[in-house]
N, C-alpha and C positions, 0 to 999 in steps of 0.2 A: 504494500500500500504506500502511497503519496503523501505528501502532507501537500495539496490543491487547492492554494485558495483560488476561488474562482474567479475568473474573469471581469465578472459582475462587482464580485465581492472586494476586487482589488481596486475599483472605480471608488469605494468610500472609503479605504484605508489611506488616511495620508502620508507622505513620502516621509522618511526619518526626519528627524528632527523638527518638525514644522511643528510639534504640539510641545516641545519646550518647555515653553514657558506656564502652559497651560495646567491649575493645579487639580482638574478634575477631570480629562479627557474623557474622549469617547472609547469605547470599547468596541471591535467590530467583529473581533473572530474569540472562540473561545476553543482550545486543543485542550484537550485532556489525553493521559495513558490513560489505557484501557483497565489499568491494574488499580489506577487511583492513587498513582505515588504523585502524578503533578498537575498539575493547572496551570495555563499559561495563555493570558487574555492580552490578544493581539490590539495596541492601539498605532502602532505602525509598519508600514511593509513597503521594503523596496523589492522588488519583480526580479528584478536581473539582478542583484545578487542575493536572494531569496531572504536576506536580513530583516530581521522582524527586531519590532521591540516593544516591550510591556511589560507587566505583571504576573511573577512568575511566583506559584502561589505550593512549597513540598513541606518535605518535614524540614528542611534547613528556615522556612519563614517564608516570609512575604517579599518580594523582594522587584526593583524595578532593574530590567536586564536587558541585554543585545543579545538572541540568540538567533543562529542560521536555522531557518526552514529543516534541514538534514540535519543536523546536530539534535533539535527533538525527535526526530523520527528515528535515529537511532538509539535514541536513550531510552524511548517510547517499546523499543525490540521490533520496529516494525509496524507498529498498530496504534494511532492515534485515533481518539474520537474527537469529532466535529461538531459545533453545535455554533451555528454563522448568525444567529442572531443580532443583533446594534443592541446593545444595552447601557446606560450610563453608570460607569462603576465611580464608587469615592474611594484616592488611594490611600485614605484613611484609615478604611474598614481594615 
């Protein structure tokens, strides 16, 4: 399996760094392991080099991170779940 954000789905994700400044952004994709070890809620995505960055939610904590597309999907063993919803997260919580 792929970690595929969708075509679609990459039209509302803004390009790195643009949400900066911002202390509450959007949240656009949400990856999960299939096992329940991580969460990892996508509030940006660059395409061509599959670099994502968000809120990366294991047992190490809550934490805000740069991870490559392949780098979850291998941590993942292959199998991440998707769930593409827009949601407004606080990176409070």
């Amino acid at each position: 399996m792929d970690v595929a954000i969708t075509e679609e789905t990459q039209k509302h994700i803004p390009p790195l760094y643009e949400t900066y400044s911002e202390l509450d952004p959007w949240v656009h994709a949400k990856l999960s392991s299939r096992e329940g070890k991580w969460t990892f809620y996508v509030i940006e995505y660059d395409a061509s080099t599959r670099m994502c960055f968000g809120k990366l939610v294991d047992e190490g904590g809550r934490n805000l991170v740069y991870r490559n597309a392949d780098q979850l999907l291998s941590g993942a063993g292959g199998v991440i779940e998707h769930d593409w919803k827009v949601c407004r997260m606080s990176l409070c919580e």
